[in-house]
C-alpha positions as CSV (number, residue, x, y, z in Angstrom):
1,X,0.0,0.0,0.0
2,X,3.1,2.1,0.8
3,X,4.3,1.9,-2.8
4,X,1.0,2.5,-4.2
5,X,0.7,5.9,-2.3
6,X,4.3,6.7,-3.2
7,X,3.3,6.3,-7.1
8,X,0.2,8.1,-6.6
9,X,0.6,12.1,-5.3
10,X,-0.9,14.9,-7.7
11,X,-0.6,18.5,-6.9
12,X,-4.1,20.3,-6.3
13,X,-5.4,22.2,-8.9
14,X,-7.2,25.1,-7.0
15,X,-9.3,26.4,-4.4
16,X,-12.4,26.3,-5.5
17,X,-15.5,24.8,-3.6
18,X,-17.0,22.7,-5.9
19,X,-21.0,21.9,-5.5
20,X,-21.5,19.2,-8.1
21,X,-22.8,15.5,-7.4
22,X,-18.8,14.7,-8.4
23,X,-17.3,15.8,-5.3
24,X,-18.8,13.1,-3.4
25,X,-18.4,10.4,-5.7
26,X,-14.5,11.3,-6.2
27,X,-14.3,11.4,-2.2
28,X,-15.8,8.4,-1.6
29,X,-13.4,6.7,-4.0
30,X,-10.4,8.6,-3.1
31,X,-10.7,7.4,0.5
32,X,-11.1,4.1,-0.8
33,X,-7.8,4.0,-1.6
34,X,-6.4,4.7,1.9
35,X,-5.4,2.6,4.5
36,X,-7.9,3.9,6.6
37,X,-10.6,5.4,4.5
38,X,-12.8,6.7,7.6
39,X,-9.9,8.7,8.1
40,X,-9.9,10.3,4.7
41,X,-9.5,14.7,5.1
42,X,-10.0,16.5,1.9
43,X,-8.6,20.1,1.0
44,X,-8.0,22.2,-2.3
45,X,-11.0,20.7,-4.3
46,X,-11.5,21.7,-7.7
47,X,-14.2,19.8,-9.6
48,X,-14.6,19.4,-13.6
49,X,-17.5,17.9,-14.0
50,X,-18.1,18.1,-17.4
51,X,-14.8,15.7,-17.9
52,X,-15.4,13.8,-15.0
53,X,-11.9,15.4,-13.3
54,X,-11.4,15.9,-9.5
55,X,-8.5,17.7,-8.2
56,X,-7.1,18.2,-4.7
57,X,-5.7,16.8,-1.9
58,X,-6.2,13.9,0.8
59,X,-4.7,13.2,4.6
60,X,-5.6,9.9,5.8
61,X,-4.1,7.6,9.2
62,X,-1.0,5.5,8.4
63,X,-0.4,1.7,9.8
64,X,0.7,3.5,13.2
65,X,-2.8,5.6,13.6
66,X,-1.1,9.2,12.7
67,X,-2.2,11.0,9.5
68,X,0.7,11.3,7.2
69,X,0.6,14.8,5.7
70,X,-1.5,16.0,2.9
71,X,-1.3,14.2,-0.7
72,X,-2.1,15.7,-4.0
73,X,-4.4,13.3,-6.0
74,X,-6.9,13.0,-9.4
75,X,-10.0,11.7,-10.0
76,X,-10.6,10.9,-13.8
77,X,-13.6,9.3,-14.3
78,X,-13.6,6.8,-11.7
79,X,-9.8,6.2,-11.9
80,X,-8.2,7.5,-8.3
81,X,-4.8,8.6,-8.9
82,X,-2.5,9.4,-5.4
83,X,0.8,10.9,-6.4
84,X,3.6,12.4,-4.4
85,X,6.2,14.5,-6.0
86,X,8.3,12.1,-6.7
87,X,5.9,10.0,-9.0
88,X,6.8,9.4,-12.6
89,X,3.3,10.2,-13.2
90,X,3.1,13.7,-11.5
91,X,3.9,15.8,-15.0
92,X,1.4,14.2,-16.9
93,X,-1.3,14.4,-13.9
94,X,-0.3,18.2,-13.2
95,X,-0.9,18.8,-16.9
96,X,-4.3,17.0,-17.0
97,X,-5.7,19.4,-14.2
98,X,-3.7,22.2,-15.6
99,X,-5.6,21.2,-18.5
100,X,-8.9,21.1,-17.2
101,X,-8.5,24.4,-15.6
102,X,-7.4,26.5,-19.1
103,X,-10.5,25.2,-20.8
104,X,-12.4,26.4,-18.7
105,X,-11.3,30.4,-18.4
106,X,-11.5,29.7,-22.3
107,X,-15.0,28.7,-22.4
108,X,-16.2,31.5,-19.9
């Protein structure tokens, strides 16, 4: 599990307070992922619902009971992604959200 949430940090992409029926979903599957999903804390949401994206970042208890420090991570359409900043995966997440994000100043 330790490897898993080493390969999977992402940076959060914002601060908005999303409001959509995503949040949940993306929460619920984030803390899935955990070691102790109860234990799942959630800052820096941003939510694209219209590509199925969330962004932000999760804190949950370790195998010793203390919370670990805050993890960037991605929802894509029901694919959970936890990366630190170490991951190989990180540049290509970052650009996803980043993504995400320029589309929609372009479309408002």
């Amino acid at each position: 599990m330790m490897a898993l949430a080493m390969l999977l940090i992402v940076t959060g992409c914002g601060a908005e307070k999303p409001t959509d029926e995503l949040l949940p979903v993306a929460q619920q599957a984030v803390a899935a992922e955990l070691k102790d999903p109860d234990s799942a804390k959630f800052r820096r949401l941003t939510s694209y619902p219209d590509r199925g994206l969330v962004c932000g970042q999760v804190n949950g208890k370790n195998s010793y009971g203390a919370y670990g420090g805050f993890t960037d991570f991605y929802y894509d359409n029901g694919i959970v992604i936890i990366a630190d900043e170490d991951s190989p995966l990180r540049p290509g997440l970052d650009e996803l959200c980043l993504g995400a994000m320029k589309q929609r100043e372009d479309n408002q």
